[in-house]
N, C-alpha and C positions, 0 to 999 in steps of 0.2 A: 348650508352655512347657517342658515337662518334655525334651522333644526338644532346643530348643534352649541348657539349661542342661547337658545334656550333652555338646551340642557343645564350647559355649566351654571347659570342662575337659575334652575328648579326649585324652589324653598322646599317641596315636600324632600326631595331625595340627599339634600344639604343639610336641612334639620336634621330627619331620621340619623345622618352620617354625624351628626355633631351633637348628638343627646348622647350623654354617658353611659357605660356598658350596662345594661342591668344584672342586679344577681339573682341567678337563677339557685336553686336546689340540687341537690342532688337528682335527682330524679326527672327533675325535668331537663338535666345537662343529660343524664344516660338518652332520655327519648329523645334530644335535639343530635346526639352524636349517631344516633341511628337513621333518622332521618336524615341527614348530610350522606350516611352512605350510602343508601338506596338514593336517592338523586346522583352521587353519583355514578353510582352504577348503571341507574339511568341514560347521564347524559353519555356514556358509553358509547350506546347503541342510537339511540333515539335520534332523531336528523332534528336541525335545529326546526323550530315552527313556533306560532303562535300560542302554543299552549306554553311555552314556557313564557309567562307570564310578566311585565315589569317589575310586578310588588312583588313577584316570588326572587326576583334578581336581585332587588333593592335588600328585602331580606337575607336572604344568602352575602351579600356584600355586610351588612350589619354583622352578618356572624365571621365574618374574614376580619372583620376589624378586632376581636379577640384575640389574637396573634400578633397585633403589632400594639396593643395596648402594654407597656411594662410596667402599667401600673397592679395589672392583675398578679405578673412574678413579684413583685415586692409586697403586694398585700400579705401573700403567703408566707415569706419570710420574715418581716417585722411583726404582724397580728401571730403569735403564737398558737390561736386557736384551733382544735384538731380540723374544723369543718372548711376552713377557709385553706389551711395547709394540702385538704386534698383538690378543693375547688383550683387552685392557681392552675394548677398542669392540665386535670380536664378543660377548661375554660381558653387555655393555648394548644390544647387540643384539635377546640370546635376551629377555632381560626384554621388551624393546618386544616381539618374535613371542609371547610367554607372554602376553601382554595381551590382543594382539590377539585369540588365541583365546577370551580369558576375555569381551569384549566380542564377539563372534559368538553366542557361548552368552546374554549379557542381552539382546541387542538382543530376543529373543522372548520377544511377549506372551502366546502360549501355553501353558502349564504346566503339564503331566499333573499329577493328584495324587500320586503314586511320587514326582517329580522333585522337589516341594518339598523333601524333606527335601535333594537333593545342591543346592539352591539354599540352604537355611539355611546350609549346609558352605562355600558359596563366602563368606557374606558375612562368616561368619566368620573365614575368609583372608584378606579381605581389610582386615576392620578390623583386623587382625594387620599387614598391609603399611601398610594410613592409619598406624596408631601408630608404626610405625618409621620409615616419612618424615616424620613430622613430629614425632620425640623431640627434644628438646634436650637436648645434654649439653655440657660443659665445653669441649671441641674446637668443636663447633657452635651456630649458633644454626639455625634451622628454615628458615629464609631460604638461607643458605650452605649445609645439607643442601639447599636445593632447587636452589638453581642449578648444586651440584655432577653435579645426574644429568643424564641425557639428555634433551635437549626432546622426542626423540618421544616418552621414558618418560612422563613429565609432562602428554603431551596424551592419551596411551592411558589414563592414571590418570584422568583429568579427564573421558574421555568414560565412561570405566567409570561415575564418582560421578555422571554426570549420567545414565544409562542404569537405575542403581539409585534413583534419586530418581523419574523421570520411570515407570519402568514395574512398578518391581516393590517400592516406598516401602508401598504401601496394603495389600502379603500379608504382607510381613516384621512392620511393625507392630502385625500385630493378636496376632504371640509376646509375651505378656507382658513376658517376658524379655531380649526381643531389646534392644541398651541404646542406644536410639534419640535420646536426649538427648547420652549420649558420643559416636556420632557424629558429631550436629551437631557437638559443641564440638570434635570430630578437622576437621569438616570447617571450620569457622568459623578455625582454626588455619592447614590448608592454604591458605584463600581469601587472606586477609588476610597469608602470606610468600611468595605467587606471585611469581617474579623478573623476570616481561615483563608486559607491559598486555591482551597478549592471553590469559593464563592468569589475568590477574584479570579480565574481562571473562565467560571460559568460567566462573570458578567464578560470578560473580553470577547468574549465566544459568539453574546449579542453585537457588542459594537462590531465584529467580523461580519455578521450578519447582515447590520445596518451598512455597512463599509461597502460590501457585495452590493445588497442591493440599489444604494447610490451609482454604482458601476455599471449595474445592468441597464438603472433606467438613463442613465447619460448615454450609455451606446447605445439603445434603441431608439436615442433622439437623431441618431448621427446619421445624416445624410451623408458625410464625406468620413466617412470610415476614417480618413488621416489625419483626422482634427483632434485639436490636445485635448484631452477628455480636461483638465483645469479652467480651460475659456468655457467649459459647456458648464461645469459644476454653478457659475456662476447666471446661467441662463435659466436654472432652477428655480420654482418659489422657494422662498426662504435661502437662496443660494448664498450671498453674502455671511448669513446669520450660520449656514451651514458651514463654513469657510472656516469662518471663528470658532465653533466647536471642535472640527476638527483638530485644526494647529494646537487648541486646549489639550486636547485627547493626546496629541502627537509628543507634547511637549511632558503631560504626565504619565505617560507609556513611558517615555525614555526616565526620566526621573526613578520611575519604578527600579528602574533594573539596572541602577546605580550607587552602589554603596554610599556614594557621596550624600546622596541625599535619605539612604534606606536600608541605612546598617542594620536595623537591629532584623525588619522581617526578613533580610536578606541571608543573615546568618543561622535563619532557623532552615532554611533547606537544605535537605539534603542533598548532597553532591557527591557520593558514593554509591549507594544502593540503587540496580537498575528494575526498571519495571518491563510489565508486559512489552514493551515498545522498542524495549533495548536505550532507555535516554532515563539519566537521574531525574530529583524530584527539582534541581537548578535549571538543569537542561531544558525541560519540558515547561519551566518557568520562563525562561530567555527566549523558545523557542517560538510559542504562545504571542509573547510580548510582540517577538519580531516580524509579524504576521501581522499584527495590528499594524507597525510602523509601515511596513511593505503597501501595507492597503492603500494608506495614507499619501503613501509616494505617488501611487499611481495615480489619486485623484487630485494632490497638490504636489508635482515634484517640487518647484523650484522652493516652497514655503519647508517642506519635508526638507531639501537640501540645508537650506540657508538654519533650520533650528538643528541638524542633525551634525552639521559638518563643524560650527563653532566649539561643539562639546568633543569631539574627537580631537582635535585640534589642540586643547584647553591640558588633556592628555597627553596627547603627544609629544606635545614640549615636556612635561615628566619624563616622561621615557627616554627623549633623546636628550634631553640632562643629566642622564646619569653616567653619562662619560666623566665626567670633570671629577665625580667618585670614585673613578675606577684606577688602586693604586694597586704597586705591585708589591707580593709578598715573596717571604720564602718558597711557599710551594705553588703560587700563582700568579692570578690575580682576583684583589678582593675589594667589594664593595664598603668604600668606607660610610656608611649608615648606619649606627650602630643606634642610636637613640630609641625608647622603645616608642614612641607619639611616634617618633621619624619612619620607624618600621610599620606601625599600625597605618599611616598615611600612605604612605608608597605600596602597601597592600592593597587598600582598598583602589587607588589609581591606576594601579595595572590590574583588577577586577573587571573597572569599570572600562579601560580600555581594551580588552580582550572580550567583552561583550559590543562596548561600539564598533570595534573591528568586524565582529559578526554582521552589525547591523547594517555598516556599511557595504558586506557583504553580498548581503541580503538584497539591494535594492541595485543591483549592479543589471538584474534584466531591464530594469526602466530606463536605460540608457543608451538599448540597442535597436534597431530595424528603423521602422519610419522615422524615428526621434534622435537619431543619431547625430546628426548635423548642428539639429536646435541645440541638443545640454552636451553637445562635443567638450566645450572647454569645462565643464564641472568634473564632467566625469575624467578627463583630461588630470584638473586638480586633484581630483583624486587616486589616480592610479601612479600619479609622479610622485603624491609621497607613501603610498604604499611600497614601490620600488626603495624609496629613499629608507622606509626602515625596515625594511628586509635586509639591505644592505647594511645598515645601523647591527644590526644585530647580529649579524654573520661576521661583520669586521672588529665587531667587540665582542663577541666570544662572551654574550650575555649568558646564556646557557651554562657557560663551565666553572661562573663566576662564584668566589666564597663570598657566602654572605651571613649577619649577623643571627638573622631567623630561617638555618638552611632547609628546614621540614617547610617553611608557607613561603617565603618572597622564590626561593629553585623553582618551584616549580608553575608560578606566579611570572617567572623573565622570560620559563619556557615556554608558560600559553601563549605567552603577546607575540612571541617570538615564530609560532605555530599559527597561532591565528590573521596575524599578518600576511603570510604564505597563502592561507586558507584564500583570505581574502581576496588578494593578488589571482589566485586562481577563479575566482570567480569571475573577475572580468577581461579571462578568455576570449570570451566571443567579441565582447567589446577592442580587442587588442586586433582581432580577425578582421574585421570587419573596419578598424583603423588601416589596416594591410593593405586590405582590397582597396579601401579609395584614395591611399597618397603611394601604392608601391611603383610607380611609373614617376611621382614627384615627388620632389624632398620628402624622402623616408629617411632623413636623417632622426628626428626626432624618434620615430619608431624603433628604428635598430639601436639607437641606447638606452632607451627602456626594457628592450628586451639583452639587449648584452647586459644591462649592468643587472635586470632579475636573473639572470644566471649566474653570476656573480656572486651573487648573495648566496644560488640554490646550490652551489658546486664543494665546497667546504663542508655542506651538512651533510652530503652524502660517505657516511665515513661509519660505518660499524659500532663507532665509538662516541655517540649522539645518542641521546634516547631517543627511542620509538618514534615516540609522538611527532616531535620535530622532525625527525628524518622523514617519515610517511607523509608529513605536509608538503615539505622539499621534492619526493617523489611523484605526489600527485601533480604539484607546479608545474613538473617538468612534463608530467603525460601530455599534463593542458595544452604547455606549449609546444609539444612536438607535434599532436593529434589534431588540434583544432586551430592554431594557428599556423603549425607551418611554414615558417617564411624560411624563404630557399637558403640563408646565408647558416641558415643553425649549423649546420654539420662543418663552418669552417669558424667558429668562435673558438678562442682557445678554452674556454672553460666547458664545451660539451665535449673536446676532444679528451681534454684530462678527467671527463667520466668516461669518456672508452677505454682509455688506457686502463683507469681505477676496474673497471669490470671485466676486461679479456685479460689483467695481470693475475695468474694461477697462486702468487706466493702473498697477494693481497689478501686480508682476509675476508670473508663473506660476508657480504650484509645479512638481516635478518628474512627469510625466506618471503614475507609479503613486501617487501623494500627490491630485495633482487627480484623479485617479477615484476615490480614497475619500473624500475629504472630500464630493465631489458625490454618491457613496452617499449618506452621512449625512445630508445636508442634506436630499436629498429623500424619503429612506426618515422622516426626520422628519414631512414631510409630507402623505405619500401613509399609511404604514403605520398599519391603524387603534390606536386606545389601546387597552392593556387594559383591563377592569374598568370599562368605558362601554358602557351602549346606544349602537346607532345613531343615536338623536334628539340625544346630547352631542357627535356626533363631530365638528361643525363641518365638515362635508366645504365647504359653498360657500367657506369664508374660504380653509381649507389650498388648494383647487382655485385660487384665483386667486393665491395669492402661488406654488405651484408652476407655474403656467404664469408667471411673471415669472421665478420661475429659471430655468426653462429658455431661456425666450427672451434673458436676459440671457447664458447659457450658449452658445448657438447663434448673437450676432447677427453674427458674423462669417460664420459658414460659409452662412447664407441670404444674405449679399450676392454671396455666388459665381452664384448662381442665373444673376444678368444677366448674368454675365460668361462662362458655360460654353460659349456656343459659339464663340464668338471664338478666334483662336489665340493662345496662349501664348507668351511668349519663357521660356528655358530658369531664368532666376532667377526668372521670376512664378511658373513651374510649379510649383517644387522650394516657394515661400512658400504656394501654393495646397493642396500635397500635406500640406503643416504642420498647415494651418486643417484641413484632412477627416481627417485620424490624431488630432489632438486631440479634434475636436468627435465622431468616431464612437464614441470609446473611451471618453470620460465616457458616451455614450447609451447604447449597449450594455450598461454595466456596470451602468445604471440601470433599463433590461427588464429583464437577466437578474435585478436582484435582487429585483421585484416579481411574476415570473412565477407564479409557487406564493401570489401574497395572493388577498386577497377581489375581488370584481367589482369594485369599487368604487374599489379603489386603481389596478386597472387600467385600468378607465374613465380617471379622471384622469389618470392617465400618459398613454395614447395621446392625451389630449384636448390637451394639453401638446406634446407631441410632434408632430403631424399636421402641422404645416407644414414641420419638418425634415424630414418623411420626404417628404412628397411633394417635398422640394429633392434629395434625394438621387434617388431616383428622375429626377428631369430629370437631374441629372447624368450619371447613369450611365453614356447612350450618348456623351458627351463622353471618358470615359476611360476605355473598353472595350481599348484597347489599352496603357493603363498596368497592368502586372497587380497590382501593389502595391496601387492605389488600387481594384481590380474587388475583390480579396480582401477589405479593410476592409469595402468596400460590404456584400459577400455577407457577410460576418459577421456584419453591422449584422439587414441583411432576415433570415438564418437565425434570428439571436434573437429580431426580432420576428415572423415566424412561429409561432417554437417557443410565444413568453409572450403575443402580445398579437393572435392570428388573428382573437378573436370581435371587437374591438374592434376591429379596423383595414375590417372591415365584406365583402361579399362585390366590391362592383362594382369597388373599389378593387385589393383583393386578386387580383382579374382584370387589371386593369387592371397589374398588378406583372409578373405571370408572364408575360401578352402581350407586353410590354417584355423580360425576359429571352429567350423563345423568338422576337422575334426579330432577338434583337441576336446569340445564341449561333448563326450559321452555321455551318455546315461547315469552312469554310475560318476562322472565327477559331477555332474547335475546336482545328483543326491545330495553329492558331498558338500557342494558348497548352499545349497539350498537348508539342507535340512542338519547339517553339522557344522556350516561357520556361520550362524546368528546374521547380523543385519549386513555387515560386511561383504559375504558371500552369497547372498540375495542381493545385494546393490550389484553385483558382477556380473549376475546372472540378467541384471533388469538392464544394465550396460550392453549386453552384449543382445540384449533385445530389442533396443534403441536402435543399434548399427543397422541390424535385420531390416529394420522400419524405414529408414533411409535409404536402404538397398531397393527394395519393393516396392517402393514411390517412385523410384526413378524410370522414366518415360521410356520408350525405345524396347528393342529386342534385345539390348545388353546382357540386361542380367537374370531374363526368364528363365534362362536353362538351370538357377538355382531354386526356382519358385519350389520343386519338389522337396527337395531334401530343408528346405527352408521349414514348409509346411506337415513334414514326414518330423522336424525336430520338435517344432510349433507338439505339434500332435499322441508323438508317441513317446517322445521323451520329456520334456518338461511337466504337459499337461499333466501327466499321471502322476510326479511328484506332486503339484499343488494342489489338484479338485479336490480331496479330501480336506486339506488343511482348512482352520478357520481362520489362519492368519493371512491378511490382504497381501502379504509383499509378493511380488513378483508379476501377481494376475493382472492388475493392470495392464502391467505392459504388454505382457503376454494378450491379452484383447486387443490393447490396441495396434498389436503387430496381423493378428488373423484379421482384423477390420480393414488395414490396409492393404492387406494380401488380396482381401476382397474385393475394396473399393479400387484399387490401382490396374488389377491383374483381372476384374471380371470374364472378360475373353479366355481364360484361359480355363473355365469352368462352363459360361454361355458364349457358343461359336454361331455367333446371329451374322446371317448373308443379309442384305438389303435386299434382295432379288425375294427370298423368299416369302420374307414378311410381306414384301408389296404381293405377291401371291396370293398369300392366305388371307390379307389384308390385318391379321394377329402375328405378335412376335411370337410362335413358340421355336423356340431354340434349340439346337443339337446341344445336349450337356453333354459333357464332359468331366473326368477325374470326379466323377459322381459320389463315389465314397469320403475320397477327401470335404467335398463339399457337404455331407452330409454331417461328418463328424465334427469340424465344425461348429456346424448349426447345435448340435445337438450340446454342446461344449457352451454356449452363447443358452441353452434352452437351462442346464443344469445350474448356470451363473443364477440363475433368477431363484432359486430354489435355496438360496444363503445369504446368512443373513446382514453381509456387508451392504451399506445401502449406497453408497459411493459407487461400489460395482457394480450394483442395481442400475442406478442411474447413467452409469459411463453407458454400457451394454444395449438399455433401451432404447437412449441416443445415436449409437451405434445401426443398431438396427432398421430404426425410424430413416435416418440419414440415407440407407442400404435401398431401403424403397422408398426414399423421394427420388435420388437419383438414378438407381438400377432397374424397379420396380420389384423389389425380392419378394413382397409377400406373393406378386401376380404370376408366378413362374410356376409351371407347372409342380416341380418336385416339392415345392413348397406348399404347395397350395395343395396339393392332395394327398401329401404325407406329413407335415408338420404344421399348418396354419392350426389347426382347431386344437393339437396339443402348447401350442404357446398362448393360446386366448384362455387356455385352462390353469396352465399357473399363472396368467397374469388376473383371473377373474381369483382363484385361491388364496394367490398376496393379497387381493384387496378383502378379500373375507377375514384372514387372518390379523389385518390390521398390523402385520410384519413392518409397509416399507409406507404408514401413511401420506409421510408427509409428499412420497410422491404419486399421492391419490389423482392428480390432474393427469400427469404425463401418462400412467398406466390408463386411465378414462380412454384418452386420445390415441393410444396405442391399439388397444382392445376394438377401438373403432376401425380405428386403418385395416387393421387386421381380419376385421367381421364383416369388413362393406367390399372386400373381394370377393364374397361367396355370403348373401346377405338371406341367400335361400336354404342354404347348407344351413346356416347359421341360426333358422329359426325352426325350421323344418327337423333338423337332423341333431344339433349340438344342444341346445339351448335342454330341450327336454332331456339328453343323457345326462348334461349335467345336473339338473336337476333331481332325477334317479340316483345319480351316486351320492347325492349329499345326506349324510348321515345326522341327525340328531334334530329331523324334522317329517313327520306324518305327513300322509299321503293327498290328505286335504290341505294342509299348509304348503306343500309343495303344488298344488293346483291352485292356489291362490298366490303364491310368486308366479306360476307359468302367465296366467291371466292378466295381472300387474305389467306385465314383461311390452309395451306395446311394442307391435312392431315400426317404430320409425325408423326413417334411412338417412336423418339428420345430424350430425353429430352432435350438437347440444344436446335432442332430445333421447339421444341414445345415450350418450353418457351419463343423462340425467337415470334414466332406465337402469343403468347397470351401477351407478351409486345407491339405488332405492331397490335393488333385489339384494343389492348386497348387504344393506342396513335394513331390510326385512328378515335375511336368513340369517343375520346374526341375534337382533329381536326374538323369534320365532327360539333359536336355540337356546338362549336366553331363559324364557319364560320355560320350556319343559325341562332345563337342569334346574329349576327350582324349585319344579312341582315332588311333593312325598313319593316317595315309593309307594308302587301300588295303584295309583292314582287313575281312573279310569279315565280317559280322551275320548269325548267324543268327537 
């Protein structure tokens, strides 16, 4: 303390910071911007210590302050003089090099004890630079100070405060003294006049930072794990003062990202064009924002609630006012707002309530598990009027409504209208967990929150709704059927008039990602058991026969293909035929996949539901082996039900699949679809490689008797189409189908008695199917020889994996016919400098692999390979032999075969540079 109350009143290091910038020359700005780069290419490498000097710090800080000077950009632009025109930009130049170093020196977590003190000395400097870029005085506001400096000054500042929050926040803090609340409100200043979107992005990124580690260090105070992390916030130093910051931060986060208050930045993003991430340049703004607010909840909910819930609120009554607008026309009904203020307001109000909606979203987990009791009645508040305008919306027909501005207020009724649902779905688990602790007492309340969210969700399910809204409507209903559950849904009359709506044939079809959730739902109603029921309540006979009636009403089209699949096709039957299989395969699949992970029971029913589609698909199959579009769905279908539903689809059956695959998959369609239908017909081929994998893991004597022809496919028919290719697709999986053949099915290559090895006191084992296992290896040996480095790496893994568990290098066939040739291409890659980046794993390989036979290895290999290596004389290869020590350590052998390796490449080096002619001695 006493340390850093000195600092902040140092006169020498206060003066230096407050004498004006001097002007330097040309030439002596080139020598100071080169110096700045060697330092920091310096503090790069160099560990912090005492050579790095105070006065050299104090300096280096003097030249950062050329970057938030703006006096030095206006000199250049008002003084017309050529010398000072060039001087402004080098001069906010040295400032970005002055940063730079000062962030090479934070970026390290390490921090001798000596050093702390020249680390208090910097941040001292540096809340001397925050305070001066972000002063306002009568010339400036803090904003126009900012966008006067330099953008890289501003990003170098910015990585500085996020380098000092992120690594060095938890040693400064515990100086008493240090004035760690002024920061904030330096740094809360800086965030909030950032001049681009991406400087206010970087600062929220710190206060996440700071948000975090506020969280971390209140839970590592917590004796009682169940304690509201808000009582602790205030048992912090500075915790009051920290309290206040927040709710500041909380209250201008929300502001942000409301048009009400931030039309104009708010209009510059864009909200069309998607990036790497798949979310516009709004999205990523909103989504940012609501991260911050999230953070906030969790360390203040009730303060988070109480500022969050009034502005929603404030909204809402907009929204649900505009019934008293809604008149009827000739071809509807039409909103009468015609005013252009009237329209530009009601825009910006459902913006801003379509993001509070999100945000209340957003914070719907802080309301669940141990805390649910405590903010019951909030969250309570809020999920009754989310119900209440779901309902608003669905019974006003906001969506189909004519309005004055139809291109921005349409589709403006249908976000709020979409994002409300969203919302509603997010507190799921909160609605679940309402379930479990009133469904024995007055669950009144419960069952008309959820009747009347259906309510609302049953009308949107209608073909004739856009996308957006329907798929919200959809997801609600997965929510509620999947995660809450409550036994009464299958007798609401509004889930019953969506059965109706989906098993009716002359209804017409929703949009293909819409009919596969609602067929979720419908059936996860079903099949998924209730909570908070014995088995004897569960009604499984009734649910079992009304879900084999949805399914079959689901399916009655694609089983009449059955009779028709061997006939031929005219080219319009086809393309109607290929409709009915992508339809009917993509609701079933989506219907495995979501019961795979339940109880026996639901999976029973499912397959028992299912067993005549599949064995239709299965007849199919060999009918449109050469459609690959339609092989793909197939194999889709069968890999999921492999993956979810193997016990239940029974063994003779399940035989009865893979006999049909292997041998419909010849050689010659192999080809076909590998090397004449592009990526399509290598996904079929990688499909039906997957299944194989699934097959081969499975435990037991079941399914050995296909190990052969599995690995006679593996081997003599695919293999040989792909090893030549340089293109990856297929080989993956093709490895990782021989690796599991390996790993699963060892036995069936090493036939090890107990009896004998206790014998010999060594495993060696009777092999077996010796060729197989051979070819194989040699397939695994040929992978490393190309130059996909993904397959490098899968393969070496693979390997490695092989003898921790099996011990593969130790086995005899390996060890006396193949170790020393795999230690040779893996010593070759690393000479070649092929696969560097995975310089480590090959090290560690090469060892595994050399410390079986560590006498072979120096005695017998080490020197041949040294004999064959070409474009090195016979004394430089006596001087790698000698280098070579023999340890048996793995560090220092690895160290060994990193340093013959970067000798024989050196040594080759130097003699392709030497002239022609050139005598060696």
């Amino acid at each position: 303390g006493d340390l850093l109350s000195s600092l902040l009143q140092s006169p020498s290091a206060a003066k230096l910071l407050n004498q004006p910038i001097p002007i330097l020359d040309t030439d002596s700005e080139y020598i100071c911007s080169l110096a700045l780069e060697c330092l920091a290419h310096l503090f790069s490498w160099i560990p912090l210590s005492t050579s790095i000097t105070p006065s050299l710090l104090t300096t280096i800080f003097h030249f950062a302050r050329f970057g938030c000077d703006t006096r030095v950009r206006k000199m250049s632009s008002v003084n017309g003089s050529s010398q000072n025109s060039v001087l402004g930009p080098e001069r906010g130049r040295l400032g970005v090099l002055a940063m730079s170093c000062i962030n090479e020196l934070m970026s390290k977590n390490c921090v001798p004890m000596e050093f702390e003190e020249y680390l208090l000395r910097m941040f001292q400097q540096t809340f001397y630079l925050l305070q001066k870029i972000t002063k306002e005085n009568n010339a400036h506001t803090v904003k126009s100070r900012l966008e006067e400096l330099d953008e890289s000054y501003i990003e170098k500042f910015t990585d500085f405060l996020r380098l000092f929050v992120s690594v060095h926040l938890r040693r400064i803090e515990s100086y008493s003294q240090f004035p760690v609340v002024e920061f904030l409100a330096l740094l809360f200043k800086y965030t909030f006049h950032q001049p681009t979107h991406e400087g206010y992005f970087s600062c929220l990124d710190i206060w996440t930072l700071f948000l975090d580690y506020l969280t971390s260090k209140i839970k590592s105070r917590l004796a009682d794990k169940e304690a509201v992390l808000n009582r602790l916030l205030l048992s912090l130093p500075h915790g009051h003062r920290y309290e206040d910051a927040l709710v500041l931060l909380l209250t201008e986060v929300l502001n942000r990202i409301q048009f009400r208050y931030n039309q104009a930045q708010l209009e510059e993003l864009d909200d069309e064009t998607l990036d790497d991430d798949q979310q516009t340049e709004w999205q990523r703004y909103l989504r940012q924002s609501l991260e911050v607010v999230a953070k906030v909840m969790e360390l203040l909910p009730t303060h988070a609630f109480s500022t969050l819930f009034p502005v929603l609120q404030d909204n809402l009554e907009v929204y649900l006012g505009l019934q008293q607008f809604v008149v009827t026309s000739g071809t509807g009904h039409r909103l009468n707002i015609t005013a252009e203020n009237d329209c530009r307001r009601l825009h910006c109000s459902l913006r801003d309530l379509s993001s509070l909606l999100q945000a209340v979203g957003r914070l719907a987990e802080y309301f669940i598990g141990d805390v649910f009791a405590a903010r019951f009645n909030d969250a309570l508040t809020i999920v009754e009027r989310l119900v209440k305008v779901t309902l608003y919306g669905s019974q006003i027909k906001l969506y189909n409504i004519e309005t004055a501005v139809p291109s921005v207020l349409k589709p403006d009724l249908i976000d709020v209208h979409a994002q409300s649902l969203a919302a509603l779905q997010a507190y799921a688990h909160w609605l679940a967990q309402f379930y479990s602790e009133v469904h024995r007492q007055n669950p009144e309340q419960f069952i008309s929150l959820v009747s009347t969210a259906l309510e609302a969700i049953t009308p949107l399910i209608s073909s004739k709704v856009q996308e957006k809204l329907l798929l919200s409507a959809c997801h609600l209903l997965v929510s509620l059927a999947t995660t809450v559950r409550p036994v009464f849904l299958i007798s609401i009359p509004a889930v019953q008039k969506v059965f109706n709506r989906i098993t009716d044939t002359s209804a017409q079809r929703l949009p293909d990602k819409a009919q596969v959730l609602v067929c979720r739902a419908l059936s996860n109603v079903l099949l998924l058991p209730w909570p908070n029921l014995p088995e004897s309540e569960q009604q499984w006979a009734v649910r079992s026969t009304n879900h084999a009636s949805l399914i079959s009403a689901l399916t009655r089209e694609y089983r009449q293909l059955k009779s028709n699949a061997i006939l031929p096709q005219r080219k319009v039957q086809l393309e109607d035929t290929k409709v009915i299989i992508h339809q009917t395969l993509s609701v079933l699949e989506d219907i495995v996949e979501s019961i795979s992970g339940e109880s026996t029971k639901s999976r029973q029913i499912c397959y028992q539901s299912l067993q005549e589609s599949v064995q239709v698909s299965l007849a199919l199959f060999p009918a449109f082996i050469h459609q690959s579009d339609v092989t793909d769905e197939m194999l889709s279908f069968f890999l999921t039900l492999f993956q979810g539903l193997r016990v239940q689809m029974g063994v003779p059956f399940t035989e009865q699949i893979i006999q049909t695959f292997l041998n419909m998959f010849t050689r010659e369609q192999l080809a076909e679809s590998i090397l004449h239908e592009g990526s399509t017909g290598c996904r079929v081929v990688e499909k039906f490689l997957k299944i194989l994998q699934v097959v081969v893991q499975e435990p037991g004597q079941v399914f050995k008797p296909f190990l052969p022809s599995v690995i006679s496919l593996c081997m003599e028919q695919v293999y040989p189409i792909i090893a030549e290719r340089s293109s990856p697709d297929v080989k993956a999986e093709l490895f990782e189908l021989l690796f599991r053949i390996l790993h699963h099915n060892w036995r069936y290559f090493f036939k090890s008695s107990v009896l004998a090895s206790v014998q010999r006191g060594v495993a060696e084992e009777q092999m077996e199917n010796e060729a197989q296992f051979s070819a194989i290896m040699q397939a695994f040996g040929q992978s490393f020889l190309q130059p996909d480095i993904h397959l490098f790496k899968q393969n070496l893994f693979y390997l490695e994996t092989l003898n921790t568990k099996q011990k593969l290098y130790h086995k005899k066939i390996f060890r006396t016919t193949m170790l020393f040739q795999f230690v040779n291409v893996l010593l070759q890659v690393l000479v070649h400098k092929s696969h560097d980046l995975l310089q480590e794993e090959i090290g560690i390989a090469t060892y595994n692999m050399a410390s079986v036979d560590f006498d072979g290895f120096y005695s017998a290999f080490l020197p041949e390979f040294l004999a064959s290596c070409d474009g090195v004389d016979s004394n430089q290869k006596n001087v790698l032999a000698r280098n070579f020590k023999m340890d048996r350590d793995l560090p220092s052998f690895t160290q060994n075969v990193h340093r013959l390796v970067n000798d024989l490449r050196y040594y080759r080096l130097c003699n392709d540079s030497l002239p022609p002619g050139t005598v060696k001695l």
